[in-house]
C-alpha positions as CSV (number, residue, x, y, z in Angstrom):
1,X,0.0,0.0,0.0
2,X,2.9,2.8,0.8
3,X,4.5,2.2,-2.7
4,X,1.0,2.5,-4.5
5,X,0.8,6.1,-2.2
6,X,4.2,6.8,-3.5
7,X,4.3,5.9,-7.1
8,X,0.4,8.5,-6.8
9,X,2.5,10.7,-5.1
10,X,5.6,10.9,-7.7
11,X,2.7,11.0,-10.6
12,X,0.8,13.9,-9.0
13,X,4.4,15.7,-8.8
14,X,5.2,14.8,-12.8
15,X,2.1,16.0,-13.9
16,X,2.1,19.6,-12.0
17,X,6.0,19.8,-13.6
18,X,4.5,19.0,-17.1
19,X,1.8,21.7,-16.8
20,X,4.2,24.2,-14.7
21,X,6.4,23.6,-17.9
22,X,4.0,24.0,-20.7
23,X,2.9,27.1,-19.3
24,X,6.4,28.6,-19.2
25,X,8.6,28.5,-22.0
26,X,9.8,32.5,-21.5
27,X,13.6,31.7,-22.2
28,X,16.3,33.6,-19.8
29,X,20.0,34.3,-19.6
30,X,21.9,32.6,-17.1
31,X,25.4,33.8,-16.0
32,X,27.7,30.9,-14.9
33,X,31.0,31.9,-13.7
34,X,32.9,31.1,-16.7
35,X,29.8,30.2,-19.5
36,X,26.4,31.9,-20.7
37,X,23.5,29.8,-21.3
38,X,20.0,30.4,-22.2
39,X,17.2,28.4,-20.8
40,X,13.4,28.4,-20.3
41,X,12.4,29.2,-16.8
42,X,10.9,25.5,-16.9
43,X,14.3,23.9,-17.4
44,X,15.5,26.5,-14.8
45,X,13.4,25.4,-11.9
46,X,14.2,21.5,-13.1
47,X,18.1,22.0,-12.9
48,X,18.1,23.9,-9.9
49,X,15.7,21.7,-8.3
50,X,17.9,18.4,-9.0
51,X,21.3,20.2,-7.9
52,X,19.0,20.9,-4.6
53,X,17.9,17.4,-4.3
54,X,21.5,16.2,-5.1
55,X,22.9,18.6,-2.7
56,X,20.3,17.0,-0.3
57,X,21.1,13.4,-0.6
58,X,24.6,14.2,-0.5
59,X,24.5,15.8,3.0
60,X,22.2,13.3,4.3
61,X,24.5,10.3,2.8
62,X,27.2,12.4,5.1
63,X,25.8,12.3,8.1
64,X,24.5,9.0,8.5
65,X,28.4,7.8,7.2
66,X,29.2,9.5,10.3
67,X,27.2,9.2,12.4
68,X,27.2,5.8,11.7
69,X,31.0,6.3,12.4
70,X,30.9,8.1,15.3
71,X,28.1,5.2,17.1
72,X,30.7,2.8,17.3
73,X,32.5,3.9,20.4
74,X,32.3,1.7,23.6
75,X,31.6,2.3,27.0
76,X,35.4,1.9,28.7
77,X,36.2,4.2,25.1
78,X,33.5,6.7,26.6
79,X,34.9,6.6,30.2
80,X,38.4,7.1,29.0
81,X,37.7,10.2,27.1
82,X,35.7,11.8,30.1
């Protein structure tokens, strides 16, 4: 039942970003540091959406490595640092 919720979910979100893109296709400038490129605000929201996500997953990956890391001390290791 929670994957059929999900995979509703995930096609409720795809079909708001299909009608969020059809309606805009005004196409803007964007400035990287060393590159120009132009882009419909559509494809804007998309790529900086999947750097946040990536960003997101990344950091989260991070802290589970160490806190997954930092879990494995002992008690005597715990009395000996105090």
């Amino acid at each position: 039942m929670r994957i059929v919720l999900l995979s509703f979910f995930i096609l409720i979100l795809f079909a708001v970003a299909f009608i969020f893109a059809s309606q805009n296709n005004q196409v803007v400038e964007l400035n990287y540091l060393i590159a120009l490129a132009k882009l419909t605000v559509a494809q804007m929201v998309s790529l900086f959406t999947a750097i946040g996500f990536l960003l997101g997953l990344l950091v989260a990956l991070l802290w589970k490595f160490v806190s997954a890391l930092g879990g494995k001390k002992t008690l005597s290791q715990d009395m000996k640092v105090s």
